[in-house]
C-alpha positions as CSV (number, residue, x, y, z in Angstrom):
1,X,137.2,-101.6,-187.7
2,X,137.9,-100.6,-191.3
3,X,139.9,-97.1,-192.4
4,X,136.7,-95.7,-193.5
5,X,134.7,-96.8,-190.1
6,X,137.2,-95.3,-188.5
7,X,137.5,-91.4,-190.4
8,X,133.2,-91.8,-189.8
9,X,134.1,-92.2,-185.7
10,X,136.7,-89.4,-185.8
11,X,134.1,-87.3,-187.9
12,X,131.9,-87.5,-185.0
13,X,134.6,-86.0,-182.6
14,X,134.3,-83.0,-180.8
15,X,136.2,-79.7,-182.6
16,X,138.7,-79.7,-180.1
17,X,139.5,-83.1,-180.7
18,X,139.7,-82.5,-184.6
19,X,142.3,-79.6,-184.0
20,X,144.2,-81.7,-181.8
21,X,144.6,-84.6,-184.6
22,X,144.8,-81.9,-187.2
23,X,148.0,-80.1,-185.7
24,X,149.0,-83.4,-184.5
25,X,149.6,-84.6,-188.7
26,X,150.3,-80.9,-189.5
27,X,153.4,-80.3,-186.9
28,X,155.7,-82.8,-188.1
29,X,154.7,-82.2,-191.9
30,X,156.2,-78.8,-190.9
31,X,159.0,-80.1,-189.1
32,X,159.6,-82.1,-192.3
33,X,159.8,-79.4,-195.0
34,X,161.6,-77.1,-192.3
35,X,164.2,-79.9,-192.0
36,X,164.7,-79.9,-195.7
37,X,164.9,-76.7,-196.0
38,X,167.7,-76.0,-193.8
39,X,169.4,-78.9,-194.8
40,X,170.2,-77.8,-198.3
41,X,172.1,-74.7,-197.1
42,X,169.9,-72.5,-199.0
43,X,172.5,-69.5,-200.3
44,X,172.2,-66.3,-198.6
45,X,172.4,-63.9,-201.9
46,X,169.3,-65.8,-203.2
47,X,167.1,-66.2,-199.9
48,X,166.8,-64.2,-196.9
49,X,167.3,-66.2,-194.0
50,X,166.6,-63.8,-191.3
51,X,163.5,-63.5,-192.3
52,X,163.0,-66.9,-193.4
53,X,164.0,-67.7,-189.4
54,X,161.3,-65.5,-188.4
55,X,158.3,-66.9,-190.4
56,X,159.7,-71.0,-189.3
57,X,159.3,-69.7,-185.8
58,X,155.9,-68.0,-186.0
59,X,155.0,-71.0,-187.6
60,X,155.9,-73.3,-184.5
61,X,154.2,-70.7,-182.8
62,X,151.2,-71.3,-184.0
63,X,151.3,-75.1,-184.6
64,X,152.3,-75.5,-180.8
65,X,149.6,-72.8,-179.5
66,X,146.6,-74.6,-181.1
67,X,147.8,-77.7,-180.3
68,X,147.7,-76.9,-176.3
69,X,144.2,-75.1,-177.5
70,X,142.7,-78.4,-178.5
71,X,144.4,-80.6,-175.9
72,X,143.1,-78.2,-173.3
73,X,139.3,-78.7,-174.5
74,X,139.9,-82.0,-175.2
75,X,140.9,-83.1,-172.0
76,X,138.1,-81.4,-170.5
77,X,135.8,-83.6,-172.3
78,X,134.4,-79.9,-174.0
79,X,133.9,-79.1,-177.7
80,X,136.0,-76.4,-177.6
81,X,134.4,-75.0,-181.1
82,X,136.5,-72.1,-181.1
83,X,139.5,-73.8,-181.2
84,X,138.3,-74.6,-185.1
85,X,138.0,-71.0,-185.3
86,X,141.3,-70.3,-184.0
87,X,143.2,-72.9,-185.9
88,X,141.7,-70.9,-189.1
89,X,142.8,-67.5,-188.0
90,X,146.3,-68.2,-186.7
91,X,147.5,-70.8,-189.1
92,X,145.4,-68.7,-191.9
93,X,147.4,-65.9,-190.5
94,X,151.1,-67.6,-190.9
95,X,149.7,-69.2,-194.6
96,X,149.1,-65.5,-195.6
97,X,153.1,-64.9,-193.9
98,X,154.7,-67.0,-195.9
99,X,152.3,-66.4,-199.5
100,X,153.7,-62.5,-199.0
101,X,156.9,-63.1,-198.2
102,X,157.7,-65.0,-201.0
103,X,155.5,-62.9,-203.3
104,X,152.2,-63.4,-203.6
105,X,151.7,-63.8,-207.7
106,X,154.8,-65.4,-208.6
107,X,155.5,-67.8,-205.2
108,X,154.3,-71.2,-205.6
109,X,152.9,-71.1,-201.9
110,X,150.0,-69.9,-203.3
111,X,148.2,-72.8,-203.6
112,X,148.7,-73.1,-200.0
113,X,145.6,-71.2,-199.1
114,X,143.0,-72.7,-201.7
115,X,144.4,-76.4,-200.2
116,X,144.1,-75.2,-196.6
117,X,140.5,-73.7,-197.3
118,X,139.6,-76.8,-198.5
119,X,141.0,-79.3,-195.3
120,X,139.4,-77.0,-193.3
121,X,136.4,-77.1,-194.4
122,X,136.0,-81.6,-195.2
123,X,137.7,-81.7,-191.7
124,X,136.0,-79.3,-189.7
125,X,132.5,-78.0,-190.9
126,X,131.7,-75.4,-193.6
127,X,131.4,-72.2,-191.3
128,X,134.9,-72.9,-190.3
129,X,135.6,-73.4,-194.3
130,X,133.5,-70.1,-194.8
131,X,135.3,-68.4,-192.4
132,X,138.8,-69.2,-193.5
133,X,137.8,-68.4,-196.8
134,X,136.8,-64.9,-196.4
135,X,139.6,-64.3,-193.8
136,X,142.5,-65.3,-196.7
137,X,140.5,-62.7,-198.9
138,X,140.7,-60.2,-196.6
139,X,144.3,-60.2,-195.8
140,X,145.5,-61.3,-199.7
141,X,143.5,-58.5,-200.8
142,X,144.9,-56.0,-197.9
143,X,148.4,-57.1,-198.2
144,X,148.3,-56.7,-201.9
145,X,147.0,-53.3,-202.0
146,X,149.3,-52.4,-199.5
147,X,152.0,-53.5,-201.6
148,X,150.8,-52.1,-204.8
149,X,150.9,-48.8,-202.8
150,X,154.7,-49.1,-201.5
151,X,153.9,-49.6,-198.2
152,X,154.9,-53.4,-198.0
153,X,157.9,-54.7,-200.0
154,X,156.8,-58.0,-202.1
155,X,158.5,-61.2,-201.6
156,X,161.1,-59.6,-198.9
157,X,162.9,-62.7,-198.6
158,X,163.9,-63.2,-202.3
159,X,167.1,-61.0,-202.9
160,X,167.4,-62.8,-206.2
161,X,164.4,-62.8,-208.7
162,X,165.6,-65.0,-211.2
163,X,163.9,-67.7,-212.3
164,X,167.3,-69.5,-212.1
165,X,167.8,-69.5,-208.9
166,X,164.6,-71.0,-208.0
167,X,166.3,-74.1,-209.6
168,X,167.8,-75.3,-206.7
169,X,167.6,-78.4,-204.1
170,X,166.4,-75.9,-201.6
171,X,164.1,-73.9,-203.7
172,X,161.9,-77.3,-204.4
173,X,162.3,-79.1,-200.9
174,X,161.1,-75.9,-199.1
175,X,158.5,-75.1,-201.4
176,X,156.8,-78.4,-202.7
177,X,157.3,-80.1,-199.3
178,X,154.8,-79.2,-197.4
179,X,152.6,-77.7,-200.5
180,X,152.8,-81.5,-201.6
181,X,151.7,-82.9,-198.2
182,X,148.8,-80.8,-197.9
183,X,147.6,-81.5,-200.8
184,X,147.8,-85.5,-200.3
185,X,146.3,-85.3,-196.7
186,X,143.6,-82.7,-198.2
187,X,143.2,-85.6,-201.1
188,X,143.1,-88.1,-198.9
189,X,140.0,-86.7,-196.6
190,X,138.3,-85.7,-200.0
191,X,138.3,-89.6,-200.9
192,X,137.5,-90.7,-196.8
193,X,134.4,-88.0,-196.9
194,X,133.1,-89.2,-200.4
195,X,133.5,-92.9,-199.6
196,X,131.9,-92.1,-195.6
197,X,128.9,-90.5,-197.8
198,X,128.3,-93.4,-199.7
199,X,128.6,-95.7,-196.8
200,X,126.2,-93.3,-194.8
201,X,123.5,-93.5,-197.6
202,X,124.0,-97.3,-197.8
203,X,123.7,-97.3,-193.7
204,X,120.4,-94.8,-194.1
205,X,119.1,-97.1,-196.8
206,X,119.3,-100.0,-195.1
207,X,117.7,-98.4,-191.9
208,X,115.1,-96.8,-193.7
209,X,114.0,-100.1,-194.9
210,X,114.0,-101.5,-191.5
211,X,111.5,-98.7,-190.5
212,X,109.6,-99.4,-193.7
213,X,109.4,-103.3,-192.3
214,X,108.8,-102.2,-188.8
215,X,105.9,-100.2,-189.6
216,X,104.6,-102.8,-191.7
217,X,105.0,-105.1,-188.4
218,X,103.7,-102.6,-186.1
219,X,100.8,-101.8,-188.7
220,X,100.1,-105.6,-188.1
221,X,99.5,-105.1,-184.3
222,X,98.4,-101.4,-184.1
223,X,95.6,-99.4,-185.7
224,X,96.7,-98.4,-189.0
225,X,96.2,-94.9,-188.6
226,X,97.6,-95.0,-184.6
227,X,100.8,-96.7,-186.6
228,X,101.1,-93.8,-188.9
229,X,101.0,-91.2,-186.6
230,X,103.2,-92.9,-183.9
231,X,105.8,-93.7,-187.2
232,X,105.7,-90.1,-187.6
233,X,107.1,-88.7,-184.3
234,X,103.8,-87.5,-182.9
235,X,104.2,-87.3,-179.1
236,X,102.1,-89.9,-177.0
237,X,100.2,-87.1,-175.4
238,X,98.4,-86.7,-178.4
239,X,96.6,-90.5,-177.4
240,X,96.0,-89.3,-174.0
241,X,92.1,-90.6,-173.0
242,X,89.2,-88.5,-174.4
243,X,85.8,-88.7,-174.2
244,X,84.5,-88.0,-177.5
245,X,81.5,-89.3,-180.0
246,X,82.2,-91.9,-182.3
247,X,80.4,-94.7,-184.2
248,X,81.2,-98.2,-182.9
249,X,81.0,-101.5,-184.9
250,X,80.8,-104.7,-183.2
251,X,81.1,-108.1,-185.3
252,X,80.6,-111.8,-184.3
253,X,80.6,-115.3,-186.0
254,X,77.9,-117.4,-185.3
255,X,78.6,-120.7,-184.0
256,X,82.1,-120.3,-184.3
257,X,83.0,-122.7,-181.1
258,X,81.2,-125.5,-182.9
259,X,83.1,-124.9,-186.3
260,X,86.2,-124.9,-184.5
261,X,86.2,-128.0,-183.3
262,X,84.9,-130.1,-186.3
263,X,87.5,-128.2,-189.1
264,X,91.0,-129.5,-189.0
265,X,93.6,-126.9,-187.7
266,X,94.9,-125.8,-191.0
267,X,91.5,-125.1,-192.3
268,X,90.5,-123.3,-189.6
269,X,93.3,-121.2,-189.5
270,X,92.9,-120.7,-193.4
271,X,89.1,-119.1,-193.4
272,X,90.3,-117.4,-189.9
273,X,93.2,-115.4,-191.9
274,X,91.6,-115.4,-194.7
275,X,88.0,-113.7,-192.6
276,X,90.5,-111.3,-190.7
277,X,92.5,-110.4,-193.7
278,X,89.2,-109.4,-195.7
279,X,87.7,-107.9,-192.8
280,X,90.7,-105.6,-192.0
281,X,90.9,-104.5,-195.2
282,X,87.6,-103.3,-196.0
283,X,88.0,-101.6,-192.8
284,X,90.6,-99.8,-193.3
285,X,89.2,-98.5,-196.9
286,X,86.9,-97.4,-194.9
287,X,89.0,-95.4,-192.7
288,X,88.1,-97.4,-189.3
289,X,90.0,-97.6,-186.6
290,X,90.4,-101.5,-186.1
291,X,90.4,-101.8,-182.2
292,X,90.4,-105.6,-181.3
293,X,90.5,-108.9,-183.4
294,X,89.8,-111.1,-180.5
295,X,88.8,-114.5,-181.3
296,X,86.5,-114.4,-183.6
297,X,85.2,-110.8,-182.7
298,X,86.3,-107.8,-184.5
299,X,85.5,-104.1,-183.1
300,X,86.2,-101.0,-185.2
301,X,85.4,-97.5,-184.7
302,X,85.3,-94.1,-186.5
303,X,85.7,-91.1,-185.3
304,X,89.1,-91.4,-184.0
305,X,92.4,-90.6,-183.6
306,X,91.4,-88.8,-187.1
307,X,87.5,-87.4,-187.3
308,X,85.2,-85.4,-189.7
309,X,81.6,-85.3,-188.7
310,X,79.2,-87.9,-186.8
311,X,77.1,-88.4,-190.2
312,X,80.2,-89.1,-191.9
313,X,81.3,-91.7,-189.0
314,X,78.2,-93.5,-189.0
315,X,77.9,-93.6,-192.7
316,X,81.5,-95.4,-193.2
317,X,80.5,-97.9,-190.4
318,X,77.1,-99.1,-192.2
319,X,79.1,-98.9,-195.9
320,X,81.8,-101.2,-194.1
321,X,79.5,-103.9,-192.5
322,X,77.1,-103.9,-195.9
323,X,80.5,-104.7,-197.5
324,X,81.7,-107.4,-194.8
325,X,78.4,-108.9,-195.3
326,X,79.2,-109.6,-199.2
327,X,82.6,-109.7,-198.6
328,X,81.6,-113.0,-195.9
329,X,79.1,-114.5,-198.8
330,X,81.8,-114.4,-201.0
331,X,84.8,-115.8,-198.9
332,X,82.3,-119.0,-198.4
333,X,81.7,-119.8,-201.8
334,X,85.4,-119.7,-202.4
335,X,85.9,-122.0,-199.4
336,X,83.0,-124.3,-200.5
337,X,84.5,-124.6,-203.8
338,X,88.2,-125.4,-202.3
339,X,86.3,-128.4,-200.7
340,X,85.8,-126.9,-196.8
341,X,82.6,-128.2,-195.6
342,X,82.1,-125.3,-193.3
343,X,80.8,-121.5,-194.0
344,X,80.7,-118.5,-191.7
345,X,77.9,-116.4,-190.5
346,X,78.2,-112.7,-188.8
347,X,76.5,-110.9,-186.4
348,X,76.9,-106.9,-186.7
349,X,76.0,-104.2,-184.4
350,X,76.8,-100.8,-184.8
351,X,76.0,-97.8,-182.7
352,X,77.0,-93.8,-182.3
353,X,77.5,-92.3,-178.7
354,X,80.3,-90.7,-176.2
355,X,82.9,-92.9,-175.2
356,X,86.6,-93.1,-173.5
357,X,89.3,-93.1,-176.8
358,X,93.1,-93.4,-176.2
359,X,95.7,-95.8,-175.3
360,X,95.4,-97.7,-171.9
361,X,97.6,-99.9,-170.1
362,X,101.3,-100.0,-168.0
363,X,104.2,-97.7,-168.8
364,X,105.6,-100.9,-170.4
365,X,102.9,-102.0,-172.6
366,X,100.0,-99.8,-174.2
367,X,96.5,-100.2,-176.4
368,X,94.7,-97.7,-178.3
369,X,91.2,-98.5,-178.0
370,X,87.9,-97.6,-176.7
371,X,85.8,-98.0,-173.3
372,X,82.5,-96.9,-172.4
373,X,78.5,-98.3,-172.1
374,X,78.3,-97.3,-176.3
375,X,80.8,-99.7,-176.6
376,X,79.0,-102.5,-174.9
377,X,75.7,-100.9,-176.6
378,X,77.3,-102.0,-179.8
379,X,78.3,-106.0,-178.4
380,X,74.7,-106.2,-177.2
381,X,72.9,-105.0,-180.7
382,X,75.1,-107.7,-182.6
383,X,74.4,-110.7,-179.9
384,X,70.9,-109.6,-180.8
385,X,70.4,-109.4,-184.5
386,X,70.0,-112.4,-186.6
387,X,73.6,-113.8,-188.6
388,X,73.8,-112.5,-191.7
389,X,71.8,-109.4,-191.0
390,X,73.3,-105.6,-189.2
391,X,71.6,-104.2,-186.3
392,X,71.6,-100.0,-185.6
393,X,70.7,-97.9,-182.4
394,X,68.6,-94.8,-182.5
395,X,71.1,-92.5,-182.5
396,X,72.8,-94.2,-185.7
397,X,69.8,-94.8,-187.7
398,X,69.2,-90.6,-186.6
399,X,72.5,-90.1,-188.6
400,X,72.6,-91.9,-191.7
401,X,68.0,-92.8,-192.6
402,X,68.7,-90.3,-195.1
403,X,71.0,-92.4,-197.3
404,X,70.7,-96.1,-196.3
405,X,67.8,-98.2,-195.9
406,X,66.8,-99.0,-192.1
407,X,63.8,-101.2,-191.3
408,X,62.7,-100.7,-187.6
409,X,62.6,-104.1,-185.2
410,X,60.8,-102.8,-182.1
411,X,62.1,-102.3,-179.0
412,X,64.6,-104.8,-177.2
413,X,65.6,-104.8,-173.6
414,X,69.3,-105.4,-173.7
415,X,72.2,-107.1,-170.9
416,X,73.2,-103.8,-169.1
417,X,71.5,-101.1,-170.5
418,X,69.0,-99.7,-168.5
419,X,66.6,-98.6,-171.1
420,X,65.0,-100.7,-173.8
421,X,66.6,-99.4,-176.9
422,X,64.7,-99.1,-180.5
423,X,66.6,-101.3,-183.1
424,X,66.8,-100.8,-186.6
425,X,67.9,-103.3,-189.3
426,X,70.4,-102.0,-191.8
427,X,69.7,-102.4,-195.8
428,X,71.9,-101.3,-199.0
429,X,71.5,-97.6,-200.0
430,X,68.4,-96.1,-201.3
431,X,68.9,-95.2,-204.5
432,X,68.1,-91.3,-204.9
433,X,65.4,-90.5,-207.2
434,X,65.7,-87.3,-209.4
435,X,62.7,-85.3,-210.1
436,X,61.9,-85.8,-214.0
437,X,61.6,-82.0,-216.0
438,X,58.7,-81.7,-217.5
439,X,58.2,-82.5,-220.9
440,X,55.3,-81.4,-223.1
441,X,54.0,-84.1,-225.4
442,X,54.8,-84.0,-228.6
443,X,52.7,-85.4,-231.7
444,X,53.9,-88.5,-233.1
445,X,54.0,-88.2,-237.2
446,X,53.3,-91.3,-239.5
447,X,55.3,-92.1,-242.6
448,X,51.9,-90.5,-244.4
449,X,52.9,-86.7,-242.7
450,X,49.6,-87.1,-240.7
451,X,49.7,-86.7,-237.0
452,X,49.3,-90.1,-234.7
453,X,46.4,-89.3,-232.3
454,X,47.3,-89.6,-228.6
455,X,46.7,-93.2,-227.2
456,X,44.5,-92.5,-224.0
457,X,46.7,-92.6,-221.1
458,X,46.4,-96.0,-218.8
459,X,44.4,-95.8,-215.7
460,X,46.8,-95.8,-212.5
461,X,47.5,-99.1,-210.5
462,X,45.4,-99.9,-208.2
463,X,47.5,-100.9,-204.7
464,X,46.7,-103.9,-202.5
């Protein structure tokens, strides 16, 4: 596992985990610059000691007390949040300590508390950050008015002010030690976060084209609009079984058993896709729900899992089979002319009525799809009709006579319905005829200027 894997798995880590890392690298910093700092046998007349003595050990105070915080939540396997918060207002509280101590506008431990506000913040999460910010404003704005009033000494533990004196071993260890070392470790986690983002986006790239490829799989094997709305994150309640009305189309090629066994395999499988591939597509255009491709059977239905009215349903279904029809004429003269002795002819049914919609099946393995006696209404009509042509029930042709051409074909007596049922063949669109405005005639005029008399109007036709 890589550096940057890693800081992403630690990033995940609960808070108190974090605070137990974080005072884990910040204790021995301290003990670091501490070490320095009394190893140069800072002088007395410059620095006060005693006081310096007493911010070191509220400083190991609160390094040690967050540390047992965070291992205490830790342990417990809990997230311990508020040991972020604590972290921020103790340490936050010994930061602000030393800043006044020293002096807050002339004491390079300053910068302390912007580069604190900032670790915070990349390590933790940005309440924390917010948090620690306005906390350090609070207390450098109370301590400095309080100071500006006389009621606080500033920088208590200088007891010489020159800027000479701060030219010593001492001066610098104390001071740019640990200011040095936050700033790497806060530079540090700003380089591990911006690299962790770019890694994330590449990870969330990569995975977003996987879902892009799945769906594209999924849309192979699902409805196309059951694939969109699964893709989504809608809940599978919402493809519970319903009985509602829909239009149902039923297709079926004629003789297909016989073709099948004279064409060789690949040039079965070529006008099969091909068929399919077509078929589908106009489908879809015309919002369908593809249900089965089974065979050499297709059934599609509209209505479902998206509806707008039963006109509208019925009116896609005939548009979509007047379009197969063409769409089948057309696919054999390109497979005639790639030198495949072999064409295909469909039978259509279609037919409007109450059936079962919704996904069936184990808790394993599920279809969307529909049941019901419409749905066998609609196989029966197209093992009827004639190849080539599209047969409708009653309650279709009711739907849509106003807009497409229907011929009626009697009465048939159908496998499993009880009923004879009234067929009607489907034809393209009528064309809709506008009423013409009246026009009053006007006189045509001659290159002379003289009026053209009327030609007497021709007798009407006489129908046969």
């Amino acid at each position: 596992m890589t550096l940057l894997e890693r800081f992403i798995e630690v990033n995940g880590w609960s808070t108190s985990r974090k605070t137990v890392l974080l005072m884990g690298i910040t204790l021995p910093a301290h003990l670091l610059g501490w070490a320095v700092l009394y190893a140069a046998n800072v002088d007395p007349r410059v620095v006060d000691m005693v006081i310096v003595h007493r911010v070191v050990a509220f400083g190991a105070v609160v390094l040690v007390v967050c540390l047992m915080a965070g291992a205490s939540m830790a342990l417990a396997g809990r997230e311990g949040r508020w040991t972020g918060y604590l972290v921020a207002l103790l340490y936050g509280a010994y930061v602000i300590i030393v800043i006044q101590t020293a002096g807050n506008w002339s004491t390079p431990f300053f910068a302390w508390y912007p580069i604190g506000v900032i670790t915070l913040t990349l390590w933790f999460d940005e309440r924390i950050g917010i948090f620690t910010f306005l906390l350090g404003l609070f207390w450098l704005g109370l301590i400095g008015a309080l100071q500006w009033g006389g009621v606080l000494p500033y920088a208590p533990a200088i007891i010489d002010r020159t800027m000479d004196s701060q030219q010593t071993v001492s001066w610098a260890g104390g001071v740019l030690a640990p200011i040095l070392l936050f700033f790497a470790f806060c530079f540090l986690l700003s380089l591990l976060v911006l690299a962790s983002r770019r890694l994330q986006n590449d990870q969330l790239r990569e995975a977003r084209e996987k879902v892009e490829r799945s769906a594209r799989v999924i849309g192979r094997y699902v409805p196309s609009q059951v694939a969109e709305r699964i893709l989504s994150g809608e809940h599978d309640e919402d493809f519970r079984p319903v009985r509602t009305r829909l239009t149902v189309f039923f297709s079926d090629l004629e003789g297909f058993t016989t073709i099948a066994e004279e064409l060789d395999p690949e040039s079965l499988e070529k006008m099969l896709n091909e068929y399919f591939s077509e078929m589908t597509r106009i489908a879809d255009q015309q919002g369908g729900t593809v249900d089965e491709l089974s065979g050499d059977a297709i059934l599609v239905f509209f209505g479902a899992p998206t509806a707008t009215t039963d006109k509208d349903h019925a009116l896609r279904a005939a548009r979509m089979a007047l379009e197969m029809q063409r769409a089948v004429e057309a696919l054999n003269r390109r497979w005639s002319r790639s030198g495949i002795d072999a064409s295909f002819r469909v039978r259509m049914g279609i037919n409007t009525g109450v059936v079962t919609v919704g996904t069936f099946g184990s808790s394993g393995r599920m279809k969307y799809g529909v049941l019901g006696r419409h749905v066998n209404l609609a196989a029966r009509l197209q093992s009827t009709c004639e190849p080539g042509q599209v047969l409708l029930s009653h309650a279709t042709w009711l739907l849509i006579r106003d807009e497409m051409e229907c011929r009626p074909r009697g009465e048939a007596v159908l496998k499993g319905i009880a009923r004879p049922v009234k067929l009607y063949e489907l034809g393209e669109p009528q064309p809709r005829s506008r009423p013409m405005a009246a026009v009053s005639p006007q006189p045509h005029t001659l290159p002379s200027g003289e009026p053209e008399s009327s030609p007497p109007p021709h007798p009407p036709p006489i129908l046969q």
